[in-house]
Structures are given as structure tokens and as C-alpha cells.
N, C-alpha and C positions, 0 to 999 in steps of 0.2 A: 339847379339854375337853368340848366338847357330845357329842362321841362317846363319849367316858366316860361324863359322863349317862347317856343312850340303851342304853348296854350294860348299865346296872345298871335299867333300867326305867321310867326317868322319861321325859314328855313335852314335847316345850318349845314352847314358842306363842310368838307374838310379843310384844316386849315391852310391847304394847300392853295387852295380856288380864292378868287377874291373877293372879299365879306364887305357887309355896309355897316356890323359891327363885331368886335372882335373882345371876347371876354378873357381876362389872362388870372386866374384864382391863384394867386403867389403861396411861397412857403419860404420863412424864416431861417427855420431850424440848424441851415448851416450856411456861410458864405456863401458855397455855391449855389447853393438854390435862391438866392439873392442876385448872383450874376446871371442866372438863368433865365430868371426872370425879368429884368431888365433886357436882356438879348431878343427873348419872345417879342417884348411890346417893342422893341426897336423894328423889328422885323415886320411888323403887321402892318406898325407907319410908313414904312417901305412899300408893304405891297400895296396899300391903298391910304395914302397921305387924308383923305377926306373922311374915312372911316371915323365912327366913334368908337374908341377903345376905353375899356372899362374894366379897372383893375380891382380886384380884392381880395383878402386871404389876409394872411399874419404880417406879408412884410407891409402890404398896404397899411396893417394895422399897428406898424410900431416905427412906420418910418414914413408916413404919407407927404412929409414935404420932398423929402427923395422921389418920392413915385411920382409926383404932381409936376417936378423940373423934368421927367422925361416928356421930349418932342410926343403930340398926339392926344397925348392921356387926355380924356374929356371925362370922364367919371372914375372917381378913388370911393371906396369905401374896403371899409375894416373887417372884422369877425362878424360883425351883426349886421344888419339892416339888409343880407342878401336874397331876402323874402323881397324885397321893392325892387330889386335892381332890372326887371324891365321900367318903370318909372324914370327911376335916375335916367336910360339912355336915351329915354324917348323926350325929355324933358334936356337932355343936353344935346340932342338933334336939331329943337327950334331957340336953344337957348345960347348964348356966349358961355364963355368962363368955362371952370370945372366944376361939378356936378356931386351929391353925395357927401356921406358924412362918417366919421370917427368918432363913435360913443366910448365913454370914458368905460371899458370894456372891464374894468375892476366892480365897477357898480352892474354889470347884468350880471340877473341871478334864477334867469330861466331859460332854458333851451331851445337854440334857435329850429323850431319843428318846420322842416322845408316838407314838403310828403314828396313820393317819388309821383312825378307825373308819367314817365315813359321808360321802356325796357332798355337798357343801356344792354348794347351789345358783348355780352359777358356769361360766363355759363356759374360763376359765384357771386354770390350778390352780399355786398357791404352795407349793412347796416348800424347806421352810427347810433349809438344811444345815449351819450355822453360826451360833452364835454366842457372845457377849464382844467387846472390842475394847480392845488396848490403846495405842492412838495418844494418848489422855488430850488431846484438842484443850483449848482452853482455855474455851471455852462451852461444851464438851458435860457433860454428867451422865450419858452412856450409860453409860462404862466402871464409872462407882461402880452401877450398878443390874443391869450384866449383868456385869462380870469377865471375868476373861482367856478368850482366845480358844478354843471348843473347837467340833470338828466334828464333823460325822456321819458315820460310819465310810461309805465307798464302796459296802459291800454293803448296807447298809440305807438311800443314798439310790438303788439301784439297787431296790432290794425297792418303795418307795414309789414310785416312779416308773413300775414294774410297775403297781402297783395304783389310782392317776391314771390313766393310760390306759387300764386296763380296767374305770374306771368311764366313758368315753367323753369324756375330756378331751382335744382335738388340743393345746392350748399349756401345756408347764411352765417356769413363771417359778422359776429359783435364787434363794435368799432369804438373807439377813443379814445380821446385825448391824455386820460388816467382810470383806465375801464376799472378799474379797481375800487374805485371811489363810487362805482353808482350809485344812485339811490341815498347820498348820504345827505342831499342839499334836501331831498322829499320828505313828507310830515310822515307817510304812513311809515318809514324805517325799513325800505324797501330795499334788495340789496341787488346783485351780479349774478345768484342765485335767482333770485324771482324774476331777472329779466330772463333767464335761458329755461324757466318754465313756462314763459308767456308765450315764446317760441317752439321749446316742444311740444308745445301743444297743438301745431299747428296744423291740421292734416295732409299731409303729401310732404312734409319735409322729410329729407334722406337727410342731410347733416346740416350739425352744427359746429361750428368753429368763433372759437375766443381770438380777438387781436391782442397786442401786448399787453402782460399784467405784471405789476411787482410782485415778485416772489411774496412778500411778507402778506400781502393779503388776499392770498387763496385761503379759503374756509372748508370746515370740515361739509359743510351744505352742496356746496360746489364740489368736493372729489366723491361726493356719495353722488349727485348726480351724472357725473362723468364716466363715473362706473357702470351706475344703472341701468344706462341708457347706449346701445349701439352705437346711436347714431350722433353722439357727442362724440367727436375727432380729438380721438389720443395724442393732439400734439396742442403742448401749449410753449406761446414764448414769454420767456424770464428775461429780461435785461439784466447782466451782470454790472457793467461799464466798466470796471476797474477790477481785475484780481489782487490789490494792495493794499491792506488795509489803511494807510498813510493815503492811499491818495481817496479809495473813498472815501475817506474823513473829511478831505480837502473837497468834494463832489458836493457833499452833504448830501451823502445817500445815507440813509437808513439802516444800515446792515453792516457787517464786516463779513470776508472771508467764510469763517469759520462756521453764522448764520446760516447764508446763502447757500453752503455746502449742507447742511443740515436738513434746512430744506430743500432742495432738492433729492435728497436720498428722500424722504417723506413721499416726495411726490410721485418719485419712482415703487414707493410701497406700497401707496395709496392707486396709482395708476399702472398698474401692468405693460412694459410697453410701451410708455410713452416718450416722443419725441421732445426732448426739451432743446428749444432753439433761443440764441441772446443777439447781445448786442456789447461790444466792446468800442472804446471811446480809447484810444491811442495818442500818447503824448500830451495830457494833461498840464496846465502850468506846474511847473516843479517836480514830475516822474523824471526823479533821476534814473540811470540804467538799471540800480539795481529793483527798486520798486517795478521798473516795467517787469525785469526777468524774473520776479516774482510772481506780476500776472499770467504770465508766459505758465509758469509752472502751475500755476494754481489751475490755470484751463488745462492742459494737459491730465489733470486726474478728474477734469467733468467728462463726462457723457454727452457733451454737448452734440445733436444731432446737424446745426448748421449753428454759423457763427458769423455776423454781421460786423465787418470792422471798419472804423470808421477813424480819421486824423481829428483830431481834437481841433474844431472853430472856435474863434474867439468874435462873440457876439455883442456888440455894445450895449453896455445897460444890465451886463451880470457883472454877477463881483469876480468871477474868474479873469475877465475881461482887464479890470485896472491892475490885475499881477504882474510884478515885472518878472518874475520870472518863467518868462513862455518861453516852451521847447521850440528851438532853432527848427525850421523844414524841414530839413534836409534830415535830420535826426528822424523828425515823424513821420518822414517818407520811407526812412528805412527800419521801423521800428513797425511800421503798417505793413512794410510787404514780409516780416518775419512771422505777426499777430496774422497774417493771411494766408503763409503757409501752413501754420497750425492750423488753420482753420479748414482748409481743403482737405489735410493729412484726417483729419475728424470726422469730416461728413463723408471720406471716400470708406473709413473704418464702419461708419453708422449704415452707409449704401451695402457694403461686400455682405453685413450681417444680415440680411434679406434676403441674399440671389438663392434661390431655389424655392422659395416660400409662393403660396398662392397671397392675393393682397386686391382690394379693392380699389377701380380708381375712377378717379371724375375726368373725363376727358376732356380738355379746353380748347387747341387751337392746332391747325393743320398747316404746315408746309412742307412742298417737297414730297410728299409722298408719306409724311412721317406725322402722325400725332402724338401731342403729348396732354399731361392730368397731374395730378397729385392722389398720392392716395390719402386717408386719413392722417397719418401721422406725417404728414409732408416729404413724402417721395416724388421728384419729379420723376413722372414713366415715360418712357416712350416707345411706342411700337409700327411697326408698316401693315399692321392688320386695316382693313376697315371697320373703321369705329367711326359713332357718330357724336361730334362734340355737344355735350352738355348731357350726356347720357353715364352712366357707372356701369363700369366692368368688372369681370371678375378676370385676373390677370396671375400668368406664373412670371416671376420676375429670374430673367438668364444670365444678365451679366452687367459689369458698370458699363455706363452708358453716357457722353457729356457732362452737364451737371448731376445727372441720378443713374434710372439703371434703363434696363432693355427689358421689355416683355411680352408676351404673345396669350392673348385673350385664351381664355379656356373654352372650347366650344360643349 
């Protein structure tokens, strides 16, 4: 969307300085990113009451009379239509009212193809190729904000992928909403596999990297390419949510336990190496203590290389939502910082097993004297060599370090 801007003339400064419009792309997915977002656009109409502020994303998309009562707001729009949204602001710059529109987002059934207009200051580049999701978990609010599943045709995540790397991006991260699902909405029966052939294909790419997938639908296609190929990055993340089988049940996840764990040893057989990283949901309606201490224990014999912990939102418009039996705060405050000590105690276990190992990294961002990278299997590094960001080193890793380790380039 900034590239839009940009192609029709406009300047954008940071959001520090004062704008004549101000664009705020919401997120749903938990309470706070709903306060958050509220606060932003509060803020902009502060810095500049005359501005047109122009809101869109999921919450715009499942809650637009909320968004429409905040002071300022002059253009809402939802998931879709954010191809027109210089239109919409230019059109509520000489016009009254609020601007923009909310398509019944359950009826799109093609993907919204934005193309990258300009190099976003970043040395990884996010390529989205999917999304919708219609797994309908029982906390999630995704599916009602994004809709059924649809992908991006193969030759325009090939075209993008071109154009990433010849803006001088060595890593592209596959992105969506249920990356697992690609290709499933498309006639030719194309899959998550065929997009990360259209990509390796690319010439000049150093890596590839997957964003979140459901364990249950990795293919055998996909770990024969992961394998085959270098420069596919040995870490993929699994979302668990829940170690209980009772309360996955209660999630409506797809799996149990005992699954989940199955496949992952798979993955670990199939992938030598590799960093499997999740995501845990804390305090569920109705995880009584012992169900939680079940999760507790069930993570404790994964391999988990990071672990993302998260207090359980209650979203309007899921069915976990009209439960009356929602865990007290106070519980899920202290049931998060137990799931967060495990989770540190894990990644500092997954870090120690490295220090002395040689390891490749992407370098990204300097402060202080000090850069840091990820390698493949997502190690944050950091070293006070000079190195230059967006370039790969070849590194010996010394000691923990922050969030990851300390290392010193090999000359």
C-alpha cells in the first residue's frame, strides 16, 4: 500500500512528523492488537486533527462500526479493496462523510494480488502467497476477517520473487494466513510444494524460509525439497496451541497430543537439524490446572527450539467467546509466566547446543556497535565484527548471548 502511495506522488515520512494522511492496517487476532490500534488512530488525530486517516486490515474488517465511531477516521475498508485505497483517500479529501467499503469477505474467492512497488527497508523479504483460512478454530476470529482460502497464482509468486531478489534480498520468507492450504482454491491442484519451486528457482536466491504451517500438512514433496536443497532453511514453525488433549478438543484443532508428537519426531527424521519453533495459547476457556500441567509436561519432552506464549483472547463472534467458563486473569497471568519459563529454559537448551559450531547468518540490523542475523534454523547471532547488513556470514558461535548466542565471523 505504501507503494501505491509513492506511485501516485505522495511522500511518506515517519510517523513521527506530521502527515496529510495517515494509513493505520489493523490486526484482530487478539484484544490487544484491537487496543492498539485504536490508540494509533487516536494519536494521528492528535497530531494532525485535519488529516485523512484511513483505516484497514481485519479489525476494520469485522468491526467497521467501531472503527467508523473513532474521532478522524475518514476512510474504513476491510481485507479487500486495498488495491484502490489511494482512491478511497483522495476521494474523502474533497468529499464529506466516511469513504470505502466492507465486502462480504466470505464471498471473495481470489487473491488480493497487491505487486511490491518499492524496497521496504529490510534485508528479508515477506512474500505473501495465501490467504483465508477455513480451519474456523474456536478462538480464532481470522477466518470471519479473511475468508476462504485463496492463493496466489504460481507465476506471480514466481514474478515477485524475481523482483525481491533483484532488489538485492538473499532471504524470502513464504507468508499466510494458512500457508498449508495453498493452491487448494487453484484448478491446476497446485500445492506449498510448487510454490517453493517457483522460488527456487529464482537465480540469486540464498534462502528460503516457510512462515507458519500445521503440522498435519507437511508432505512428503515438501521434506524431499527441504532436504535437497541448501538453501531451504531448516527451521520450520508448527503451532501446538494446547498440550491437552481436552482442550484441543475444546480448540477444534485437528490433532491430539500424541499426533502432533508423532509428527514432529517425522520431521526431525526427515529434516536433520531442524529448528521446530510453536506457539502456545494459555488459559483456554475451561483449562483447569490440571489440563494446563499436562501442557506444561507435554512441552517439556518437545524439542521445541522457541516457543511463542500467548494468554488466551476472547474474540467476539467465536464460539469460545459465549463460554462461561473463562479462565479468571489473574490465573492466565500466572499460568503465562510458568508456560514462559519453560519456554526460555528450552530455547537457552536449543542455543548452548551450538556454541562451538561454525553456522551461517543473515545479518540484519546494527546498534551500538553490535549486529545481529539469524542463521538458518533461527538463531538470533550477534557479534561486534564488522559486518555488513543484508549480506551472510560464515560465523563460530562462543557463547549465549541475549536472546541467542555471540559469534565472531571466520575470516
Amino acid at each position: 500500500m505504501e507503494g501505491l502511495f509513492k506511485k501516485r506522488g505522495y511522500e511518506v515520512v515517519p510517523f513521527e512528523q506530521r502527515a496529510d494522511v495517515y494509513v493505520v492496517n489493523t490486526c484482530s487476532v487478539t484484544s490487544l492488537g484491537d487496543r492498539k490500534s485504536r490508540q494509533i488512530i487516536r494519536r494521528a488525530h492528535r497530531e494532525n486533527p485535519q488529516a485523512v486517516i484511513a483505516v484497514c486490515g481485519c479489525y476494520a474488517q469485522v468491526a467497521p462500526e467501531e472503527i467508523k465511531a473513532i474521532e478522524g477516521v475518514r476512510v474504513v475498508l476491510g481485507t479487500k479493496e486495498r488495491a484502490h485505497i489511494v482512491d478511497y483517500v483522495e476521494k474523502a479529501m474533497h468529499e464529506d462523510g466516511i469513504q470505502g467499503t466492507i465486502t462480504d469477505i466470505m464471498q471473495a474467492k481470489t487473491f488480493e494480488d497487491i505487486p511490491l512497488y518499492d524496497s521496504p527497508e529490510r534485508t528479508r523479504a515477506f512474500l505473501k502467497i495465501e490467504d483465508g483460512c477455513q480451519n474456523f478454530c474456536s478462538y480464532c476470529i481470522i477466518p470471519y476477517a479473511r475468508g476462504p482460502v485463496k492463493s496466489r497464482l504460481p507465476e506471480h509468486v514466481r514474478r515477485e520473487a524475481e523482483k525481491l531478489v533483484g532488489m538485492g534480498f538473499k532471504e524470502i520468507v513464504l507468508t499466510g494466513i494458512h500457508l498449508g492450504a495453498y493452491g487448494r482454491d487453484l484448478p491446476e491442484h497446485v500445492t506449498l510444494a510448487d510454490a517453493c519451486r517457483e522460488v527456487l528457482a529464482v537465480p540469486g536466491l540464498k534462502r528460503l524460509r516457510l512462515g507458519s504451517l500445521e503440522s498435519i500438512e507437511l508432505s512428503p514433496d515438501l521434506f524431499e525439497l527441504i532436504r535437497g536443497d541448501d538453501r531451504f532453511c531448516a527451521h520450520l514453525h508448527l503451532p501446538l496451541q494446547a498440550g491437552s488433549d481436552k482442550v484441543l478438543h475444546d480448540m477444534n484443532r485437528h490433532y491430539d497430543t500424541k499426533e502432533f508428537a508423532r509428527l514432529i519426531e517425522h520431521v526431525e527424521k526427515e529434516v536433520p537439524g531442524v529448528a521446530v519453533s510453536t506457539d502456545i495459547i494459555v488459559g483456554f476457556p475451561g483449562e483447569t490446572e490440571e489440563e494446563f500441567q499436562q501442557g506444561l509436561d507435554f512441552v517439556e519432552k518437545m524439542n521445541f527450539a522457541r516457543m511463542h506464549v500467548f494468554p488466551y483472547s476472547r474474540r467476539t463472534g467465536t464460539p469460545a467467546a459465549v463460554r462461561k467458563d473463562q479462565v479468571d486473569e489473574a490465573v492466565k497471568k500466572e499460568r503465562v509466566h510458568r508456560m514462559q519459563a519453560l519456554a526460555d529454559r528450552k530455547a537457552e537448551e536449543f542455543h548452548k547446543s551450538f556454541i562451538g559450531r561454525n553456522m551461517r547468518v543473515l545479518f540484519e540490523t546494527t546498534k551500538d556497535g553490535v549486529t545481529d542475523g539469524l542463521t538458518d534454523n533461527y538463531i538470533r547471532v550477534y557479534t561486534d565484527d564488522a559486518v555488513k547488513c543484508g549480506d551472510i556470514y560464515e560465523v563460530h558461535i562462543e557463547k549465549l548471548w541475549r536472546d541467542g548466542v555471540f559469534a565472531h565471523c571466520i575470516r
